[in-house]
C-alpha positions as a LaTeX table, in Angstrom:
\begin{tabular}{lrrr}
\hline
Residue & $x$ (\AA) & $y$ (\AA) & $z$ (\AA) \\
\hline
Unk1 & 0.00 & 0.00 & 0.00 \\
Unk2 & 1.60 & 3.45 & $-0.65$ \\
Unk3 & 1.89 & 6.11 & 1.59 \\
Unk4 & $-1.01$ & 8.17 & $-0.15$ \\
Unk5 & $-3.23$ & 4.93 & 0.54 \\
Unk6 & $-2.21$ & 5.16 & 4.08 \\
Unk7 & $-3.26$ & 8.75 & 4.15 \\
Unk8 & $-6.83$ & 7.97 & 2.63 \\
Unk9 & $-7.61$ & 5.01 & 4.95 \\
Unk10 & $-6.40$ & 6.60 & 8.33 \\
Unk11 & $-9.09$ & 7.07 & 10.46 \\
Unk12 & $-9.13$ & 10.22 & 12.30 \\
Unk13 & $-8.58$ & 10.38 & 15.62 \\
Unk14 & $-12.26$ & 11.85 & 16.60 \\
Unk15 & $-13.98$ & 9.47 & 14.32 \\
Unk16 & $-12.61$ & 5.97 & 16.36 \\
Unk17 & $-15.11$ & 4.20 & 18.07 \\
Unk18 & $-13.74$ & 4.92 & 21.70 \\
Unk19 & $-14.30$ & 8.37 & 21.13 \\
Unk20 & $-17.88$ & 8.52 & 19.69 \\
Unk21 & $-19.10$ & 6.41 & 22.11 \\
Unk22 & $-17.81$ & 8.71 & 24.83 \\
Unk23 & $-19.96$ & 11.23 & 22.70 \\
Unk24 & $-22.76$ & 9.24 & 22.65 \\
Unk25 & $-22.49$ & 8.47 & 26.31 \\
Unk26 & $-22.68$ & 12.58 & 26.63 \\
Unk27 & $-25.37$ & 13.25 & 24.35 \\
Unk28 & $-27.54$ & 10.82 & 25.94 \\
Unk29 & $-26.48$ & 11.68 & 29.71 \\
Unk30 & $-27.24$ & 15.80 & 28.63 \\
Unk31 & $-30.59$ & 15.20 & 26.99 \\
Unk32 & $-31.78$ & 13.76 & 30.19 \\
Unk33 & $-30.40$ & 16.45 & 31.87 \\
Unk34 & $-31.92$ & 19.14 & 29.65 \\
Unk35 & $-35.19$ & 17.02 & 30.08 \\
Unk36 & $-35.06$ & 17.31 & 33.52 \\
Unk37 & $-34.46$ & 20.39 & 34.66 \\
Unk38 & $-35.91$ & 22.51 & 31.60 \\
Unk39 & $-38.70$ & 20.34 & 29.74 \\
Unk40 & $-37.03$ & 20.17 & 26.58 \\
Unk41 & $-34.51$ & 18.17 & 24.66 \\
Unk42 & $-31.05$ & 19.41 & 23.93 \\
Unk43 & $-29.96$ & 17.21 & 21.07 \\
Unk44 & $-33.25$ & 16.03 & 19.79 \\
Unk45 & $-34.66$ & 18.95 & 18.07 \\
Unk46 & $-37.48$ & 16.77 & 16.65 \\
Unk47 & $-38.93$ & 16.03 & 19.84 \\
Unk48 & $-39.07$ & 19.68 & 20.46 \\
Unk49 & $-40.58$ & 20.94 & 17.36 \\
Unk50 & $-42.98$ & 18.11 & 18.44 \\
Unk51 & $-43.73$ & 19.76 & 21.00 \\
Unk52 & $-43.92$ & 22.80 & 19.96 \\
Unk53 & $-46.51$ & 22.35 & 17.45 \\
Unk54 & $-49.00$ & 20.23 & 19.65 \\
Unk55 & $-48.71$ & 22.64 & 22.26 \\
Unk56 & $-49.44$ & 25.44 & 19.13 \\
Unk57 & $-52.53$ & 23.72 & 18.03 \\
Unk58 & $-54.49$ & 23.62 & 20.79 \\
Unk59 & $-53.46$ & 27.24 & 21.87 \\
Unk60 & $-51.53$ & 26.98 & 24.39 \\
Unk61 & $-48.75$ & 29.39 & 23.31 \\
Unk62 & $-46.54$ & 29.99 & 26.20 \\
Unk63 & $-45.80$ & 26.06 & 26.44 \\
Unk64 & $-45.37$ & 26.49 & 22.45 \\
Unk65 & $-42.43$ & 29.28 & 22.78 \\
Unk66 & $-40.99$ & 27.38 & 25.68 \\
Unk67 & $-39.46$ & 25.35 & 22.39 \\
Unk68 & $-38.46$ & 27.68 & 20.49 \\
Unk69 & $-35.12$ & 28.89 & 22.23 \\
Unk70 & $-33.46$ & 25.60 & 22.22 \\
Unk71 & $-34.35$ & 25.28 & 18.73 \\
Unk72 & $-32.84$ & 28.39 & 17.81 \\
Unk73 & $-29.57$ & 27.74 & 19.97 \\
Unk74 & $-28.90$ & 24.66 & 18.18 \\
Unk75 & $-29.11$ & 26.31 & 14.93 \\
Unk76 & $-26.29$ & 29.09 & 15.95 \\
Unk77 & $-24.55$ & 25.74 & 17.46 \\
Unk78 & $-24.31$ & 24.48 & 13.75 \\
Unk79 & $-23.34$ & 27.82 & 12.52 \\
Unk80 & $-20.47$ & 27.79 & 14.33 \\
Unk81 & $-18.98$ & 24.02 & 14.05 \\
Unk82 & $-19.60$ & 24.48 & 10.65 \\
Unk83 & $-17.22$ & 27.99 & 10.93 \\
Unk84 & $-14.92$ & 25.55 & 12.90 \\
Unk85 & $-14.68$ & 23.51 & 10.44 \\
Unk86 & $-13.80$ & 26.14 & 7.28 \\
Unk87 & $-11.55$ & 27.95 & 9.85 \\
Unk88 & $-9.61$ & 25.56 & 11.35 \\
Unk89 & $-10.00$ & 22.14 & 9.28 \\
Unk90 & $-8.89$ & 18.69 & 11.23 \\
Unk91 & $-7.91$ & 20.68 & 14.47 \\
Unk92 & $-12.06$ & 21.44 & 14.83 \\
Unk93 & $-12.90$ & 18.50 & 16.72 \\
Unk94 & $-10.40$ & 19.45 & 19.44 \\
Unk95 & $-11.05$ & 23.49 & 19.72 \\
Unk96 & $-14.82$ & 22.34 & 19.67 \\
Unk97 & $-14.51$ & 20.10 & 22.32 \\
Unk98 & $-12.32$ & 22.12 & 24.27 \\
Unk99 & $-15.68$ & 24.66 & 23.64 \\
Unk100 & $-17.96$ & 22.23 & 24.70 \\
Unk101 & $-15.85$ & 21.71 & 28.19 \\
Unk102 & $-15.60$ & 25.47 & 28.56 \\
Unk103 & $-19.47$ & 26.45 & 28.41 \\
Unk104 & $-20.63$ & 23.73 & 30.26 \\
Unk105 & $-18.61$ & 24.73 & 32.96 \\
Unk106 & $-20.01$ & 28.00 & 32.70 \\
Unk107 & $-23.34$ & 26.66 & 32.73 \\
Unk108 & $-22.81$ & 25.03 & 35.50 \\
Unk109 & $-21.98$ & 28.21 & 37.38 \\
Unk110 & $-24.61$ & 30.76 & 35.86 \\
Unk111 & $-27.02$ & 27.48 & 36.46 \\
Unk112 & $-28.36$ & 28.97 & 39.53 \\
Unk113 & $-28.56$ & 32.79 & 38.64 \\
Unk114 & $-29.71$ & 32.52 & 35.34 \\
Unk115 & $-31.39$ & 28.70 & 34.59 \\
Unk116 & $-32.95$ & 29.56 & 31.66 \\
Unk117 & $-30.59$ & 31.11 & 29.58 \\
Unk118 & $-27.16$ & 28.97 & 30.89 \\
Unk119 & $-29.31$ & 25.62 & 30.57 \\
Unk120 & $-31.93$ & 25.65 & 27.61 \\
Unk121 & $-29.68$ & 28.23 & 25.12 \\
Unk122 & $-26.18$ & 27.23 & 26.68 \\
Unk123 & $-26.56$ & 23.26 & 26.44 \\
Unk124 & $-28.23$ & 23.13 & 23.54 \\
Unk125 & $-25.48$ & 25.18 & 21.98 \\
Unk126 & $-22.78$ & 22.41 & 22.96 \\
Unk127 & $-25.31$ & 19.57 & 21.84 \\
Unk128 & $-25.37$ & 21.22 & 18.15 \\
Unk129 & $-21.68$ & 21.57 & 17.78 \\
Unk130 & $-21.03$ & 18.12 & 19.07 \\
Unk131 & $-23.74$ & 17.06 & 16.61 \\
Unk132 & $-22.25$ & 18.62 & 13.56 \\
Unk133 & $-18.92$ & 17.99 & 14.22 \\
Unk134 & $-18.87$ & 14.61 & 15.38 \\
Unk135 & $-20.42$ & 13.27 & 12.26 \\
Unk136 & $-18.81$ & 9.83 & 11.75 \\
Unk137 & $-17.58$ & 6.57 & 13.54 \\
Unk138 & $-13.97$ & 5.16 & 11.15 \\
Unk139 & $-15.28$ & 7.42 & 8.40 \\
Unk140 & $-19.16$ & 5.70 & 8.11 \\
Unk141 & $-21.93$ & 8.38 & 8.83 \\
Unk142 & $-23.03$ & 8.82 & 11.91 \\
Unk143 & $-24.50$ & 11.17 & 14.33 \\
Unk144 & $-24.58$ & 11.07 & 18.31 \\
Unk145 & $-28.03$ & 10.69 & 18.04 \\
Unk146 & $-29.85$ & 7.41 & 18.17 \\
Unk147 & $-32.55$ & 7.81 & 15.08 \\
Unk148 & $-29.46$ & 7.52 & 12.58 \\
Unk149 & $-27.62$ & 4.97 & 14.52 \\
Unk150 & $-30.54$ & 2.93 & 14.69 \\
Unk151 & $-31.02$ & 3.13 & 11.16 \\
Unk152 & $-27.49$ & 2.20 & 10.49 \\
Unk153 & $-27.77$ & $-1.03$ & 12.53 \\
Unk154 & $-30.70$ & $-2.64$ & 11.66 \\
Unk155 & $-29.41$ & $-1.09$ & 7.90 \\
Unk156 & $-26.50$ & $-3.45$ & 8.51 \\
Unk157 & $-27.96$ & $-6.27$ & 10.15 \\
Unk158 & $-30.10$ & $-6.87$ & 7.03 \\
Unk159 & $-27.32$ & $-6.03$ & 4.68 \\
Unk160 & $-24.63$ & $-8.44$ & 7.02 \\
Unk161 & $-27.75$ & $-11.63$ & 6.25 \\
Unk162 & $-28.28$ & $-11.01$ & 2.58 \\
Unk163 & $-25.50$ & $-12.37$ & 0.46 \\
Unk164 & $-23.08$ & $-10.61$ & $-1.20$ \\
Unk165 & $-22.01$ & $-7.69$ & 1.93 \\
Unk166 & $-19.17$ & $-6.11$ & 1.88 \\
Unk167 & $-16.63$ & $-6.74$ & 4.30 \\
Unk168 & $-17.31$ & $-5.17$ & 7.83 \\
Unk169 & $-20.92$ & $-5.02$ & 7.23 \\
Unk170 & $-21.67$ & $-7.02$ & 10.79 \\
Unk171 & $-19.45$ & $-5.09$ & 12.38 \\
Unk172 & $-20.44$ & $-1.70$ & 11.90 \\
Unk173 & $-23.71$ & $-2.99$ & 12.53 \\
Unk174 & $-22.14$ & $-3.82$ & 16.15 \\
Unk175 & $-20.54$ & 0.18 & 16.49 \\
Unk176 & $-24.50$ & 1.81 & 15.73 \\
Unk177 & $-25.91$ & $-0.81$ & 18.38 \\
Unk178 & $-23.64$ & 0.17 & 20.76 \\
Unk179 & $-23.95$ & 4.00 & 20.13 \\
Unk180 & $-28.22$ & 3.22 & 20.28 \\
Unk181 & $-26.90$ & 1.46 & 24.08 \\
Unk182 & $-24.59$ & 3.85 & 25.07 \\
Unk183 & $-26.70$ & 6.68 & 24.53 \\
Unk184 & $-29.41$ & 5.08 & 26.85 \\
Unk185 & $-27.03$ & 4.12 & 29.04 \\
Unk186 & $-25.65$ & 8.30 & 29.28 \\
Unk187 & $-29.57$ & 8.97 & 29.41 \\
Unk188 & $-30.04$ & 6.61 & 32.21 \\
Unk189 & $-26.53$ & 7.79 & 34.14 \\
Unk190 & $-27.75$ & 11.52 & 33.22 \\
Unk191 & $-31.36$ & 10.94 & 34.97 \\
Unk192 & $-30.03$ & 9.55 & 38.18 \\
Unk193 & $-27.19$ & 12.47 & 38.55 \\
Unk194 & $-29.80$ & 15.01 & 37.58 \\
Unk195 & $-31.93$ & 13.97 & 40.51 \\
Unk196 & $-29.55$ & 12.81 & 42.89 \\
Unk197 & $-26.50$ & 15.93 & 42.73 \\
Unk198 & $-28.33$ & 18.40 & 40.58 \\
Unk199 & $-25.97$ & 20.89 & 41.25 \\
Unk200 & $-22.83$ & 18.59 & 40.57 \\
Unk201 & $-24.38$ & 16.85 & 37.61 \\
Unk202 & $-22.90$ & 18.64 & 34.55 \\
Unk203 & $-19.40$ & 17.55 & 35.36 \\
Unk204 & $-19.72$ & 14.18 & 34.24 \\
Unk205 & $-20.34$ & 14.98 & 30.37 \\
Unk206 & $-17.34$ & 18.10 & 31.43 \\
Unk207 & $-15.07$ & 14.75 & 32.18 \\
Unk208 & $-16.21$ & 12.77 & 29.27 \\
Unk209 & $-15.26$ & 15.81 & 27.02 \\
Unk210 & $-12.11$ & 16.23 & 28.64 \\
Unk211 & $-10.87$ & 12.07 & 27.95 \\
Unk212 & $-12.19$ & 12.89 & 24.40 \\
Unk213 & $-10.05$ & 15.94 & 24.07 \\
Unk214 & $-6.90$ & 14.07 & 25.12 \\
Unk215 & $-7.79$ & 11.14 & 22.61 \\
Unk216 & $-7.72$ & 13.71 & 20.04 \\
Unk217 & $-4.92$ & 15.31 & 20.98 \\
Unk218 & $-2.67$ & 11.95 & 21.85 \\
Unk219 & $-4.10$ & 9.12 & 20.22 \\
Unk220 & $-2.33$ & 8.02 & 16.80 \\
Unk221 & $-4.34$ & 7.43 & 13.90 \\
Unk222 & $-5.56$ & 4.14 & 13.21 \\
Unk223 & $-4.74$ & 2.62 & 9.59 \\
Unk224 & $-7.81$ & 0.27 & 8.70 \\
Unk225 & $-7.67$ & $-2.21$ & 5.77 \\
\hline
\end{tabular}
């Protein structure tokens, strides 16, 4: 294999499994949080347009709006990993991350003076730029959210039994399952913290973030094939 083969099949350092499913583990564990404490979902923007319109229809307008903030804070979220990524090409990932870390510390300090704006606009800011720039798991789309991970499994599963898959097939399958359990598992981790150490319970995903910073910045490439 020549070097420029090397190049093309190295997998990045934030796209090996270790690392997304520390992502996942965080996306899950903050959408409970955000759930929680503020009645609406940080990552899952579908579940709060949802929302949003059911609460429209039958008139009830102030649970309506109650949406629309987080909605509109994942949005600039995505405006500015996708700046990250123009700007500052493969070193994104770790500035974002390093980001992530920083507001949700401040979040967890302005949590008690100003709730509102440091939880629903603040963590829903994070969740987008983790979304967008987190986008794959050894170079196959992904997301850190569980709709297109499911998709990809069972995708795979059914691929992996008909003849004629490529190689790998079952085991990607494997990585989306465990990204779909992971990200229950961080919802499940993120419900009990939430309730038990409210106060405390944002530095979990601020630890997570931190091990995936240092994989990015120490871990070598992998070379698959």
């Amino acid at each position: 294999m020549s070097t420029l083969d090397v190049v093309a099949d190295a997998v990045r350092r934030d796209e090996t499994v270790e690392s997304v499913l520390l992502l996942a583990f965080a996306g899950g564990y903050i959408d409970a949080y955000t759930w929680i404490i503020h009645g609406v979902m940080a990552n899952a923007q579908t579940a709060n347009l949802i929302f949003l319109w059911v609460y429209a229809t039958a008139g009830n307008w102030a649970k309506a709006f109650h949406f629309v903030p987080p909605m509109l804070a994942f949005a600039v979220g995505i405006v500015i990993a996708a700046w990250l990524r123009r700007a500052a090409g493969e070193r994104a990932s770790a500035i974002c991350t390093l980001i992530e870390i920083l507001l949700l510390i401040a979040i967890g300090i302005l949590h008690n003076r100003l709730p509102d704006i440091a939880g629903t606009l603040g963590i829903s800011l994070v969740a987008a730029m983790q979304t967008a720039i987190f986008t794959k798991v050894e170079g196959v789309c992904s997301t850190v959210m569980i709709t297109g991970n499911m998709r990809q499994a069972i995708g795979n599963i059914f691929a992996a039994a008909s003849r004629g898959a490529p190689p790998g097939t079952l085991r990607r399958s494997g990585i989306f399952v465990g990204l779909c359990a992971v990200f229950g598992l961080g919802a499940a981790v993120g419900a009990f913290a939430t309730k038990g150490i409210p106060d405390l319970a944002l530095g979990v995903p601020v630890i997570v973030l931190l091990i995936v910073l240092l994989r990015c910045e120490t871990t070598p490439r992998e070379v698959t094939g």
